[in-house]
N, C-alpha and C positions, 0 to 999 in steps of 0.2 A: 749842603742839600743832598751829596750824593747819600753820604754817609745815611741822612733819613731813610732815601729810598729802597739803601740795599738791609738796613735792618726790619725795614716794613717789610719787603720780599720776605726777609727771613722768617719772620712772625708767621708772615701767608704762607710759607712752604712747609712749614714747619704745618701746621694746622692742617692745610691740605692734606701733606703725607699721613699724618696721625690719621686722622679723620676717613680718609678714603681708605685708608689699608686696615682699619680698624672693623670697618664696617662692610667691606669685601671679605677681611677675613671671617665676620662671625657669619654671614651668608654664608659663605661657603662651607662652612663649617655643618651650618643648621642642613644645606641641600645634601654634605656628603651622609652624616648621622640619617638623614629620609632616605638615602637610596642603599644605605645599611642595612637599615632597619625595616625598608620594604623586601630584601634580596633574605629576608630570612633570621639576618644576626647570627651567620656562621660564624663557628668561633676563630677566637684570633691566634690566626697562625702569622709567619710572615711571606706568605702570598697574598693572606687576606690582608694584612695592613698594607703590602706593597699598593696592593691594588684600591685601598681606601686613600691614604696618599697621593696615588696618581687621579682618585677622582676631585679628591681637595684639589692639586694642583692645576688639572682641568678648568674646573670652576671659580678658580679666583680670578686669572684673566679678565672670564668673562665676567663677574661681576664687580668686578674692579670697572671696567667700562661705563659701567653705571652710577656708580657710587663716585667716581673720579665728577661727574657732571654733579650731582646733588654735591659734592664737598665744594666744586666750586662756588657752587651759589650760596653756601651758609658761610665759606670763610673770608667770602666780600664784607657779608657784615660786620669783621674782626677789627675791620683796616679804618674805620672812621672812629674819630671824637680819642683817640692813643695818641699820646704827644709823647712820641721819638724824636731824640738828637735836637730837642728845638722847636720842631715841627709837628704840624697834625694834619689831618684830612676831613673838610668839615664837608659836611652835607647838609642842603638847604633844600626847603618843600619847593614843590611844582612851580613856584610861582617864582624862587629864587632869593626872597626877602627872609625866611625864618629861617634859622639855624634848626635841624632836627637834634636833640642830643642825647635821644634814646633813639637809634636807628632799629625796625624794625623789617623784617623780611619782607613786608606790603611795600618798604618806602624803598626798598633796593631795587627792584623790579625792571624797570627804566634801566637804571645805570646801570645792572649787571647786563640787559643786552649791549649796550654798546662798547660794555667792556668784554661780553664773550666776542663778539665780532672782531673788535679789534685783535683779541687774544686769538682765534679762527686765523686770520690776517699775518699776524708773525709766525705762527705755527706751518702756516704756510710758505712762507717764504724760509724760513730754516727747513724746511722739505726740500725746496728749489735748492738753496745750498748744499744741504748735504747728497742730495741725486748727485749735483754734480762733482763734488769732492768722491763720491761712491766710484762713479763710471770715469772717473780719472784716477785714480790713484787707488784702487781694489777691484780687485778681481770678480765682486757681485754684478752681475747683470742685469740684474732689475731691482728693485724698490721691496718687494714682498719677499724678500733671499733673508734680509736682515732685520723690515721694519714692523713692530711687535706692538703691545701697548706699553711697555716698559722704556722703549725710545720715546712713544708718545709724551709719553709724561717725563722724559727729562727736556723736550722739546717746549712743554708745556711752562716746566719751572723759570728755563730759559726765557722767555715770551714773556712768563709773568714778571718779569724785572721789569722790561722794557713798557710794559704795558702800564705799569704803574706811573712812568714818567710820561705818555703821551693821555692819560686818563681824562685831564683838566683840561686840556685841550679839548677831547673829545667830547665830554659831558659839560655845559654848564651849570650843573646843581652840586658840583665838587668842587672846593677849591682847598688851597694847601694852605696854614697860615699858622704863623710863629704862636710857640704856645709859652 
């Protein structure tokens, strides 16, 4: 059963990363080309690429922040009706009796909040832990010295392991079964 879990995680992280950094990156891309292209389209030296660059690199951050939450909710969809190691993750309608076997983005809805919440929940608490491993054993004195969205999202990867093994618990319309 572990063996399931951690190559579903993989699946999901794998997807997540593609997905969000994919689509962070072409945003960013599309905003730096508009602030190019509105600033005149001086030619390219290398101050101007420095400085094209640095406004990419500005703006993936931030829209990675975004694109991180939209990739979460489409690559929930990924992880039901795949039979890993054995196993699958089935999803059943509102009522519990039907098997869904085309999962679609209406029927996730539900179970992605209690699967963001719970996922909020670990994320948090590997915060508590790592604060306190920080202010014991490093020299940072606060939380904003080190913490970026790129720790976010390793926090996040981390969590989503775990999250996948307390999921069936938390939702009744998921359950795990030999395929």
């Amino acid at each position: 059963m572990s063996k399931f879990y951690f190559f579903l995680w993989i699946r999901w992280s794998i997807r997540l990363t593609l997905c969000s950094t994919i689509f962070a990156s072409i945003i960013s891309f599309l905003i730096t080309i508009s602030i190019y292209t509105s600033q005149g389209m001086a030619n390219l030296s290398s101050e101007v690429t420095d400085a094209i660059i640095n406004v990419f690199l500005f703006w993936f951050p931030v829209v990675w922040s975004f694109t991180l939450l939209l990739a979460l909710f489409r690559a929930l969809k990924y992880i039901f009706n795949v039979c890993i190691s054995g196993y699958m993750i089935n999803l059943y309608s509102c009522d519990g009796k039907e098997l869904l076997q085309d999962v679609g983005y209406g029927d996730i809805v539900k179970v992605w909040r209690k699967w963001f919440m719970l996922i909020i929940w670990l994320v948090g608490s590997l915060m508590i832990l790592s604060i306190v491993f920080t202010y014991i054993f490093t020299s940072y004195s606060g939380v904003f010295e080190w913490f970026n969205i790129y720790w976010l999202f390793a926090f996040l990867l981390v969590s989503g392991y775990f999250s996948f093994m307390f999921m069936t618990a938390r939702c009744k319309r998921i359950k795990v079964v030999k395929c």
